[in-house]
N, CA, C and O atoms as CSV, one atom per row, in Angstrom:
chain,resi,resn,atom,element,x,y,z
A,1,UNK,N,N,110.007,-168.690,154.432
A,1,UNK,CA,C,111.188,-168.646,153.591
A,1,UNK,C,C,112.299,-167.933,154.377
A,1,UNK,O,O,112.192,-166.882,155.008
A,2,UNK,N,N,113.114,-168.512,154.258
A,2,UNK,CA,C,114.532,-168.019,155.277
A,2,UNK,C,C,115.278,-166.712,154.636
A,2,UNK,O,O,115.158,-166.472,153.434
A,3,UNK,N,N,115.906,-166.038,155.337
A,3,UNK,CA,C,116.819,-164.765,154.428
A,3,UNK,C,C,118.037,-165.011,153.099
A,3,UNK,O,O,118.376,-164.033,152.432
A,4,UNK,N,N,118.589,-166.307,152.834
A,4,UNK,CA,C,119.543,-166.691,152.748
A,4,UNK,C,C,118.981,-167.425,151.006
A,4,UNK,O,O,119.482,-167.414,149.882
A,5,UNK,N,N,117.299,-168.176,151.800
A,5,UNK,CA,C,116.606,-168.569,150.260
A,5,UNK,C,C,116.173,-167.239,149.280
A,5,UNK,O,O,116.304,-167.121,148.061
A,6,UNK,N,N,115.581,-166.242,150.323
A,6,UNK,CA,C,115.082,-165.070,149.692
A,6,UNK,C,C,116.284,-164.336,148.785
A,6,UNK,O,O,115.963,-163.982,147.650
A,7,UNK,N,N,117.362,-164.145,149.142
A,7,UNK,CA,C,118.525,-163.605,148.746
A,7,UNK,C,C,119.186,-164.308,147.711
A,7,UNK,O,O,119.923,-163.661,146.967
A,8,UNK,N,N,119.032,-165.641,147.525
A,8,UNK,CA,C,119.100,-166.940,146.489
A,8,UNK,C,C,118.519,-166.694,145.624
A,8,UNK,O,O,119.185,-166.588,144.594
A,9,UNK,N,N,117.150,-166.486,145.508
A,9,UNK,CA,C,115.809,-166.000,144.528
A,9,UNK,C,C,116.270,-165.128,143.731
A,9,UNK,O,O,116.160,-165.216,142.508
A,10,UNK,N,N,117.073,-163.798,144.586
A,10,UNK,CA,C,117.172,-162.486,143.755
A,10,UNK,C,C,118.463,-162.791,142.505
A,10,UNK,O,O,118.551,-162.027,141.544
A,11,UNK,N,N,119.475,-164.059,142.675
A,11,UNK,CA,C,120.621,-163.565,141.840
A,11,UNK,C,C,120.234,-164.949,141.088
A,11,UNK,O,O,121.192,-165.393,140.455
A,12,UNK,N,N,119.420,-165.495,141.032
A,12,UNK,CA,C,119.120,-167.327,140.181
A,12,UNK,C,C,117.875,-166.834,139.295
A,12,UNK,O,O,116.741,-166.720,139.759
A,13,UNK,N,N,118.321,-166.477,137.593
A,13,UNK,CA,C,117.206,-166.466,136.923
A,13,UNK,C,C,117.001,-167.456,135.955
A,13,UNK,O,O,117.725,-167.673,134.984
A,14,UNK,N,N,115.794,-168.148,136.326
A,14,UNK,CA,C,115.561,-168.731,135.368
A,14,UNK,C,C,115.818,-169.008,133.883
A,14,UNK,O,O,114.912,-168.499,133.222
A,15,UNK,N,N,116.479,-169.461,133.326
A,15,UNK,CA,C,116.563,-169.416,131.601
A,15,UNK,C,C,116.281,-170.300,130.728
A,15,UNK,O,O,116.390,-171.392,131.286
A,16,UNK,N,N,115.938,-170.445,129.523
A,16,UNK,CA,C,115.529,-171.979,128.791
A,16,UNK,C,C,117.352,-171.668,128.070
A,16,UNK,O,O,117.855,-170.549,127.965
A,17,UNK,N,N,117.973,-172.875,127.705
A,17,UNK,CA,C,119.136,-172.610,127.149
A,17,UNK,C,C,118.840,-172.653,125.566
A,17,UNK,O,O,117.999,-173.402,125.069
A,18,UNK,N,N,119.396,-172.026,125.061
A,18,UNK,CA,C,119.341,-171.695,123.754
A,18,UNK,C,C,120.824,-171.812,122.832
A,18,UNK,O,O,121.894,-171.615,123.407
A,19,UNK,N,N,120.791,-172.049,121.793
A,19,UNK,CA,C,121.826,-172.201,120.595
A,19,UNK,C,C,122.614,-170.998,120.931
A,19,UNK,O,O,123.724,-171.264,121.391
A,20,UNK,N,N,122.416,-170.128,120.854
A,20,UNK,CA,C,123.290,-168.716,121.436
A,20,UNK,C,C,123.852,-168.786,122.739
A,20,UNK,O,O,124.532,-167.792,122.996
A,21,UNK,N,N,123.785,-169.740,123.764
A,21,UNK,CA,C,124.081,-169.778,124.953
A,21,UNK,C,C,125.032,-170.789,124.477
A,21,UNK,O,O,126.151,-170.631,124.964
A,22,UNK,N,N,124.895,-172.035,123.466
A,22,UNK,CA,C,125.781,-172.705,123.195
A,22,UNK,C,C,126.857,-171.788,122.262
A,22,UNK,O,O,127.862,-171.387,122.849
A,23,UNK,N,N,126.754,-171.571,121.372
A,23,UNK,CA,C,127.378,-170.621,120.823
A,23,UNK,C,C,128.664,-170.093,121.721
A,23,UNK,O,O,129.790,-170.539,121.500
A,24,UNK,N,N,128.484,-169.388,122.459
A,24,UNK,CA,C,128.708,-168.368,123.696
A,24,UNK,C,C,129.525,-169.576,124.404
A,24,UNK,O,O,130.751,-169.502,124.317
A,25,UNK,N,N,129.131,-170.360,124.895
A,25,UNK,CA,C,130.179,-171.096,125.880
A,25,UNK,C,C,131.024,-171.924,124.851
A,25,UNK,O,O,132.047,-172.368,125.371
A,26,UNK,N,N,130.855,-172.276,123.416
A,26,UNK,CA,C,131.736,-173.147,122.936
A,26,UNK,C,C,132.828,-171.829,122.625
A,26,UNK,O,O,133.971,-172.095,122.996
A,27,UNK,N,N,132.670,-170.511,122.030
A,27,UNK,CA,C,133.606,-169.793,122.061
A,27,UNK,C,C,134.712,-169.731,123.361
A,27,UNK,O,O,135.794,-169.157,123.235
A,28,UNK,N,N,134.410,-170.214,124.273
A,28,UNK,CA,C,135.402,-169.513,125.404
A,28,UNK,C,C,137.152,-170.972,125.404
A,28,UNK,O,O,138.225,-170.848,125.994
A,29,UNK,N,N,136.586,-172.315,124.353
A,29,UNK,CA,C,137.165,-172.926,124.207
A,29,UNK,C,C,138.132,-173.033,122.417
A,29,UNK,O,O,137.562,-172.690,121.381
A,30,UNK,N,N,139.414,-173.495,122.435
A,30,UNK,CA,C,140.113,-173.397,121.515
A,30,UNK,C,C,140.070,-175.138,121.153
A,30,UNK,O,O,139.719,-176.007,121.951
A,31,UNK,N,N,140.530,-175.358,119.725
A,31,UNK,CA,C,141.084,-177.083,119.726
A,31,UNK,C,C,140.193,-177.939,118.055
A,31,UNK,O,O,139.700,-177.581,116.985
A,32,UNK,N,N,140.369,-178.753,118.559
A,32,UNK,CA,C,139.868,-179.383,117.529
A,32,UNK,C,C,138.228,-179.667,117.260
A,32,UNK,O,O,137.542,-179.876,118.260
A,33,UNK,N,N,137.775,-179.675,116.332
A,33,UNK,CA,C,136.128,-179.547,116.483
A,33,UNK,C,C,135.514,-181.352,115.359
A,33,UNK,O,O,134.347,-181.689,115.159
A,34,UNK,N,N,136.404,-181.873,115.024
A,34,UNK,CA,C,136.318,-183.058,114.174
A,34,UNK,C,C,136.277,-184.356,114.787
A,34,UNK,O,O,135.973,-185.442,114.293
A,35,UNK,N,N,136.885,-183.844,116.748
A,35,UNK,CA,C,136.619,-185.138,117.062
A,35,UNK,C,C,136.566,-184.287,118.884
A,35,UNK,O,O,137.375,-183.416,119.201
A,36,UNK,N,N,135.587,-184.742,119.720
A,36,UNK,CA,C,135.729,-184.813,120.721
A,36,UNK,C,C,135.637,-185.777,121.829
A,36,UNK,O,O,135.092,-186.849,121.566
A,37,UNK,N,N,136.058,-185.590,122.977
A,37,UNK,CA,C,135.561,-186.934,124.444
A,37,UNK,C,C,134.863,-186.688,125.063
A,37,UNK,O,O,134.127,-185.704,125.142
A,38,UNK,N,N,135.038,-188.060,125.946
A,38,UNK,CA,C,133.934,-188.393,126.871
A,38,UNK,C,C,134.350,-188.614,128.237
A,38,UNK,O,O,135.424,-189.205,128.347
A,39,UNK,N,N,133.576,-188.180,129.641
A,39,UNK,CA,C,134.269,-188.874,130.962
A,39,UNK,C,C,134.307,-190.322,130.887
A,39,UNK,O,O,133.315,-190.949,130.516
A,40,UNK,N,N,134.936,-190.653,131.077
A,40,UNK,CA,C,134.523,-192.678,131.609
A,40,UNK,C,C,133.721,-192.687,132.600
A,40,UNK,O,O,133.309,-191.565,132.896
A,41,UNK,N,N,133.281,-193.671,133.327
A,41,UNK,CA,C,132.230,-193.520,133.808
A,41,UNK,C,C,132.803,-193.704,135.936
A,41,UNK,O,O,132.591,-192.674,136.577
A,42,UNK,N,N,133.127,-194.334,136.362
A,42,UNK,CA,C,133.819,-194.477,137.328
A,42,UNK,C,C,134.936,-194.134,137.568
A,42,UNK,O,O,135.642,-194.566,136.657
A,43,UNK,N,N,135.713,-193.419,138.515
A,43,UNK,CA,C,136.984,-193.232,139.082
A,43,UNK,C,C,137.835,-194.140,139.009
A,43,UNK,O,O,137.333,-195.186,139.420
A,44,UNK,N,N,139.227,-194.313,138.586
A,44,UNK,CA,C,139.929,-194.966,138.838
A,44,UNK,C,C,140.274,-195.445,140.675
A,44,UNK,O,O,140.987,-194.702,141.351
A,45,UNK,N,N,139.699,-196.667,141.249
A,45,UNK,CA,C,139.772,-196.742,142.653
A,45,UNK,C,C,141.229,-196.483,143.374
A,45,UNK,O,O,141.384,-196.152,144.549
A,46,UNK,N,N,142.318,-196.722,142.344
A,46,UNK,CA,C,143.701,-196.819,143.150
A,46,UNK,C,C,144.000,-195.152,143.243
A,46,UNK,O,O,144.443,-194.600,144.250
A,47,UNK,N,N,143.699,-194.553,142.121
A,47,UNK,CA,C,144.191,-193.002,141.861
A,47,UNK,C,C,143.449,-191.843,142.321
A,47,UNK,O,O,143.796,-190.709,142.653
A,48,UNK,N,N,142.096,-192.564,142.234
A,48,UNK,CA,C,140.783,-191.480,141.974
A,48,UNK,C,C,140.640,-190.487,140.926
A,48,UNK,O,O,139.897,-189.513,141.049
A,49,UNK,N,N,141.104,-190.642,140.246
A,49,UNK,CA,C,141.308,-189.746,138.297
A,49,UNK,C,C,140.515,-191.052,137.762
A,49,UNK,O,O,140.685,-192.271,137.798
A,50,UNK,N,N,139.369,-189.971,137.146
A,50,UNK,CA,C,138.750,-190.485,135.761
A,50,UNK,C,C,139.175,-190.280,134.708
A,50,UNK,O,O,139.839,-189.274,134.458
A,51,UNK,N,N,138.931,-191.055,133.974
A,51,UNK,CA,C,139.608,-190.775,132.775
A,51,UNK,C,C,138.311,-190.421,131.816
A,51,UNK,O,O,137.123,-190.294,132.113
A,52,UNK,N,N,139.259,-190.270,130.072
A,52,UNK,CA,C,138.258,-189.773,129.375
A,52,UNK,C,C,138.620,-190.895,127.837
A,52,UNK,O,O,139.474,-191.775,127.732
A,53,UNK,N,N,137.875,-190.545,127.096
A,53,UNK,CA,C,137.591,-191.506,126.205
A,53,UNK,C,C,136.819,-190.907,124.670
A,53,UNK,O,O,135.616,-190.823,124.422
A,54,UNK,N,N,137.991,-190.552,123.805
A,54,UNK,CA,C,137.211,-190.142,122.397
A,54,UNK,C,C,135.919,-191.086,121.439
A,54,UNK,O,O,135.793,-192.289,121.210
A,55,UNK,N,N,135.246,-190.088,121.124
A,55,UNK,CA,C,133.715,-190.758,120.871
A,55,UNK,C,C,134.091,-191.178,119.444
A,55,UNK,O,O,134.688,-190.328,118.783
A,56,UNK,N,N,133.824,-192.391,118.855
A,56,UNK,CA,C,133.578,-192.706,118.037
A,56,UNK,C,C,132.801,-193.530,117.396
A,56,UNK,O,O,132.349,-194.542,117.932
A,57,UNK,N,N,132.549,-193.177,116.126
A,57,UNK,CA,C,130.845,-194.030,116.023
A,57,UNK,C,C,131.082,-195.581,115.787
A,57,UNK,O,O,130.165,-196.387,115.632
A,58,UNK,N,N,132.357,-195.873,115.781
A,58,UNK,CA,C,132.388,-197.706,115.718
A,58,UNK,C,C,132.522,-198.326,117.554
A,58,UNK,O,O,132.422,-199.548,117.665
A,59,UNK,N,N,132.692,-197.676,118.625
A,59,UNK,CA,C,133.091,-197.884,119.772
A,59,UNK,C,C,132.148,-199.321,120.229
A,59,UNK,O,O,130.936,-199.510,120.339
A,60,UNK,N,N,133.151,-200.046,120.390
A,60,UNK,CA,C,131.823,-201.700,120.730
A,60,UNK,C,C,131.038,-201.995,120.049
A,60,UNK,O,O,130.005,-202.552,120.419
A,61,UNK,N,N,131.310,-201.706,118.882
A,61,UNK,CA,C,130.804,-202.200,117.892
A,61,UNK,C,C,130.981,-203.543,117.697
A,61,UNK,O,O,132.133,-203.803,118.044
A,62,UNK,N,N,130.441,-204.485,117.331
A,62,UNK,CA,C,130.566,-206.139,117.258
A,62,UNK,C,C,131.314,-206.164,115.563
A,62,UNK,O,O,130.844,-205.690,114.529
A,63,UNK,N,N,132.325,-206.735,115.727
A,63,UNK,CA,C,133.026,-207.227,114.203
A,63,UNK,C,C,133.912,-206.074,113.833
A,63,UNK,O,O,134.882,-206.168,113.081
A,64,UNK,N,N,133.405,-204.726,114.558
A,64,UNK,CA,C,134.138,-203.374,114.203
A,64,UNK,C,C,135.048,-203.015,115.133
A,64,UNK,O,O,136.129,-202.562,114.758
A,65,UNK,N,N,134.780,-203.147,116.375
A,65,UNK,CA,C,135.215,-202.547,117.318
A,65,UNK,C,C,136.401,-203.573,117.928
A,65,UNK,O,O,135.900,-204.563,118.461
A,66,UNK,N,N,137.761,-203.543,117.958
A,66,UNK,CA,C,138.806,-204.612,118.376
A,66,UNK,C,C,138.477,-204.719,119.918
A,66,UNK,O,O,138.468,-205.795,120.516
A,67,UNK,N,N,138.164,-203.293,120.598
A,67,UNK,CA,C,138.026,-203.751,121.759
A,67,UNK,C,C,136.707,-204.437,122.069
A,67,UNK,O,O,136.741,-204.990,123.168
A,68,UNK,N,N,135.724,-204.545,121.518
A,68,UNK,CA,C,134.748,-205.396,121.440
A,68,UNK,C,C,135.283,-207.023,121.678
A,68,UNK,O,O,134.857,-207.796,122.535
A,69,UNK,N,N,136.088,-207.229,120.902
A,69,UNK,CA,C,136.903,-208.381,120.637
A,69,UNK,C,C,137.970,-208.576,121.773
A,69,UNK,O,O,138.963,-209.262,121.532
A,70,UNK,N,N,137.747,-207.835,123.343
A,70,UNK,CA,C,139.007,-207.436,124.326
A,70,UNK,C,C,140.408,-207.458,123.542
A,70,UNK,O,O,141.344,-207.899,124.209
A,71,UNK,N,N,140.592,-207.200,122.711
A,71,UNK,CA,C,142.339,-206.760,121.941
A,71,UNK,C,C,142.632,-205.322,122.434
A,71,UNK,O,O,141.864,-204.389,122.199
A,72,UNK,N,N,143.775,-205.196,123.124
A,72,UNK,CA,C,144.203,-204.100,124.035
A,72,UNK,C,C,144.548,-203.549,122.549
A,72,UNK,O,O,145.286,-204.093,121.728
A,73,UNK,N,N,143.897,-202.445,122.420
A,73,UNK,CA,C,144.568,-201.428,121.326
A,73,UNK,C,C,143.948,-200.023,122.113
A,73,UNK,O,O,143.030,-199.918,122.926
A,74,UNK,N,N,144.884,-198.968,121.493
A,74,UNK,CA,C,144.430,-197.527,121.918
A,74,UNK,C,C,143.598,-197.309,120.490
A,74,UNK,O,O,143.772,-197.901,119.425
A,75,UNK,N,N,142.733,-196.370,120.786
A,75,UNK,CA,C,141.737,-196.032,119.951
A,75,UNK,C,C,142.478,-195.278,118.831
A,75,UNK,O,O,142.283,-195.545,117.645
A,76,UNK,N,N,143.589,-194.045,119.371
A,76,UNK,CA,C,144.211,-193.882,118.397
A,76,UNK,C,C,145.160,-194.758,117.523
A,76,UNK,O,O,145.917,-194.286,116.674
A,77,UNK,N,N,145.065,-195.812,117.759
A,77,UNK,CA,C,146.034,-196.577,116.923
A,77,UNK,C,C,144.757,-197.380,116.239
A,77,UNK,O,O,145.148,-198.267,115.481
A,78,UNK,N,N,143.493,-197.280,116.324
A,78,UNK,CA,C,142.406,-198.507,115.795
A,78,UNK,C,C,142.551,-197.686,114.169
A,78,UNK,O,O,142.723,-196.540,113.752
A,79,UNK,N,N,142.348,-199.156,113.571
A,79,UNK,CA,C,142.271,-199.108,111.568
A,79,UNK,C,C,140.783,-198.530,111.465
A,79,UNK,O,O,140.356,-197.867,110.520
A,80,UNK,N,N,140.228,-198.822,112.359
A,80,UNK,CA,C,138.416,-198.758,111.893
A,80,UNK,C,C,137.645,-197.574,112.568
A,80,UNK,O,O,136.452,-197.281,112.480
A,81,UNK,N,N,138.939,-196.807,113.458
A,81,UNK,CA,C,138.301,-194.922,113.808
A,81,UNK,C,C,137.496,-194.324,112.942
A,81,UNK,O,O,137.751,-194.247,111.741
A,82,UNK,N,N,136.523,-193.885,113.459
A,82,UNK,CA,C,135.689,-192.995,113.196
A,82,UNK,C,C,135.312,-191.849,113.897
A,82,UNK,O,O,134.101,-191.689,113.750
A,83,UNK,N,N,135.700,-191.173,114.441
A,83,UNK,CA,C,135.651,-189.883,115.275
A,83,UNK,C,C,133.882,-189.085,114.996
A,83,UNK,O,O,133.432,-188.576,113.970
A,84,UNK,N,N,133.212,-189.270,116.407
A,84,UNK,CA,C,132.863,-188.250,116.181
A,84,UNK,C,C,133.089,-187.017,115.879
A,84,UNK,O,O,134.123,-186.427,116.190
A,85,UNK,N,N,131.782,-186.328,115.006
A,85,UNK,CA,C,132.804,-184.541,115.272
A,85,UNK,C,C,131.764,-183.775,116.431
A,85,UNK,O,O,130.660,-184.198,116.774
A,86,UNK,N,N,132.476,-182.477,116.945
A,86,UNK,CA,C,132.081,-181.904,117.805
A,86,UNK,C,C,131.267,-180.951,117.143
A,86,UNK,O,O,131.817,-180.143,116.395
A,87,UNK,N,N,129.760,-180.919,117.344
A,87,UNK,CA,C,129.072,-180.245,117.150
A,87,UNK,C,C,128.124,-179.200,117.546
A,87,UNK,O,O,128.165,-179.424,118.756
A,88,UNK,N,N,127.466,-178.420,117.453
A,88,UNK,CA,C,126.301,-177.903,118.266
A,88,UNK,C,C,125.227,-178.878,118.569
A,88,UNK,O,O,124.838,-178.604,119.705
A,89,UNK,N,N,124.906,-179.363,118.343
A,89,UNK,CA,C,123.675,-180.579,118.700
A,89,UNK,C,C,124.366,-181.143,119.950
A,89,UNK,O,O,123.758,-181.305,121.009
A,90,UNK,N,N,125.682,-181.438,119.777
A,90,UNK,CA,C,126.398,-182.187,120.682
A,90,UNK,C,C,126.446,-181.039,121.862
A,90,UNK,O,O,125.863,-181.461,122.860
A,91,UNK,N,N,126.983,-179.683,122.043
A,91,UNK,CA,C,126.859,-179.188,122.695
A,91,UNK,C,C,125.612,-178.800,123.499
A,91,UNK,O,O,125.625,-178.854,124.729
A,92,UNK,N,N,124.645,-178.450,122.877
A,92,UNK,CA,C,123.333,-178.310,123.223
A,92,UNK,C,C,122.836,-179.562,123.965
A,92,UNK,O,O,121.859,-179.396,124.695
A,93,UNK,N,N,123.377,-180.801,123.879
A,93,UNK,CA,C,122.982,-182.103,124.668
A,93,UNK,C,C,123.580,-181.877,126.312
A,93,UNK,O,O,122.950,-182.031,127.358
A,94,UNK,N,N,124.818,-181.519,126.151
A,94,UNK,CA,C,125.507,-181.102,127.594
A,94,UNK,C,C,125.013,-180.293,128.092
A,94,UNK,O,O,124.383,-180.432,129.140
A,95,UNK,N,N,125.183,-179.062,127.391
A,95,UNK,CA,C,124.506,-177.899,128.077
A,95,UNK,C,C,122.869,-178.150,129.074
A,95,UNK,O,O,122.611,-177.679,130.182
A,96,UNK,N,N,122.347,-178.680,128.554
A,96,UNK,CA,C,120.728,-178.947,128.911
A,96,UNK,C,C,120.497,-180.557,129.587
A,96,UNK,O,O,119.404,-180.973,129.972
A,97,UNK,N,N,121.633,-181.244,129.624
A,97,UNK,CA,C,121.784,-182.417,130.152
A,97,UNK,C,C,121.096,-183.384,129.754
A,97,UNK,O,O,120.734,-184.273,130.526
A,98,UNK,N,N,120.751,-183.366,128.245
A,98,UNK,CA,C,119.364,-184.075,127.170
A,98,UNK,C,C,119.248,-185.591,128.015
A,98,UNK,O,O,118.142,-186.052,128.299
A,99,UNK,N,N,120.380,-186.214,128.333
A,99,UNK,CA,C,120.110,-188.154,128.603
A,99,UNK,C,C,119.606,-188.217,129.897
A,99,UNK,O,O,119.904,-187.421,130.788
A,100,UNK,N,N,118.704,-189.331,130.027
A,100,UNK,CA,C,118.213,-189.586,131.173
A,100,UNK,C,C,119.360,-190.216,132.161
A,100,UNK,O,O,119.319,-190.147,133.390
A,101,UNK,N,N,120.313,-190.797,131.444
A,101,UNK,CA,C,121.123,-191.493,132.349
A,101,UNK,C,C,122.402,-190.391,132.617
A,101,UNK,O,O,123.570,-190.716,132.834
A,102,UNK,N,N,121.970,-189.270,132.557
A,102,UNK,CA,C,122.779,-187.983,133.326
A,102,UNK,C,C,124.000,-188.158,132.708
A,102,UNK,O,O,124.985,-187.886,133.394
A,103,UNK,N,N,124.185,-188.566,131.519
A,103,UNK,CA,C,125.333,-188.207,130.880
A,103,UNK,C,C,125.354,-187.614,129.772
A,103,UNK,O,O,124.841,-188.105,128.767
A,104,UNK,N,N,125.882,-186.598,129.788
A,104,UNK,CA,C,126.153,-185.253,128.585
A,104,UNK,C,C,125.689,-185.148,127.757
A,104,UNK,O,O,124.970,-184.170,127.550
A,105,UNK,N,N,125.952,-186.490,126.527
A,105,UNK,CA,C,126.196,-186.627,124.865
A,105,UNK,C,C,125.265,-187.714,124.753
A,105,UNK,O,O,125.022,-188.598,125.575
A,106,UNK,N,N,124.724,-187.494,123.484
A,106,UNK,CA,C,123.863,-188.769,123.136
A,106,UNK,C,C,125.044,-189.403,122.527
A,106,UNK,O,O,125.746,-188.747,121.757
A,107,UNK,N,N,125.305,-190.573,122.799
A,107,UNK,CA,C,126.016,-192.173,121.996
A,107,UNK,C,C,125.664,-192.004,120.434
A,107,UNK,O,O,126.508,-192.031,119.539
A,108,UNK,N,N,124.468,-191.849,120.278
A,108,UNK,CA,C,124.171,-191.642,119.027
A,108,UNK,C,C,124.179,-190.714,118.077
A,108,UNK,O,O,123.896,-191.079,116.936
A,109,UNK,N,N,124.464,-189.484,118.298
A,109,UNK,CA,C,124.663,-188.114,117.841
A,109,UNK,C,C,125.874,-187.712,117.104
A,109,UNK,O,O,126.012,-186.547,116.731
């Protein structure tokens, strides 16, 4: 073991994350708690800025969702919004990285 891993060891402790750890980091943020976002998933290639994208439970939805239907609308302007709200469950998914496909939030939550 090298000096540099040994010295690594001493300041990296292990922790299981807990509701109080969520707790604790959602305090350090201000805003709205009735609806939050999401990264998109790829970089914009011309800019390199990702963008982000509010969760809502109709999103591609078939018959619900306009952009399902490709109709350029902004989400804030859609009749059929449904906002997720921002929750602890939801936080506790990020925090601990719950999806296999390494993204934050369960879709379904």
């Amino acid at each position: 073991m090298s000096e540099t891993e040994t010295v690594r060891e001493q300041f990296i402790i292990p922790e299981t994350i807990t509701q109080k750890h969520a707790q604790y980091f959602y305090s350090f943020f201000k805003g709205r708690k009735d609806v939050y976002s999401k990264r998109a998933g790829k970089p914009n290639p011309k800019t390199g800025k990702t963008g982000y994208y509010t969760q809502c439970w109709n999103y591609w939805k078939p018959g619900i969702c306009p952009k399902y239907e490709k109709k350029k609308i902004k989400c804030a302007d859609c009749p059929e919004q449904h906002y997720k709200e921002l929750t602890g469950k939801v936080i506790m998914q990020h925090l601990t990285g719950a999806r296999e496909d390494c993204c934050s939030t369960d879709s379904g939550s």
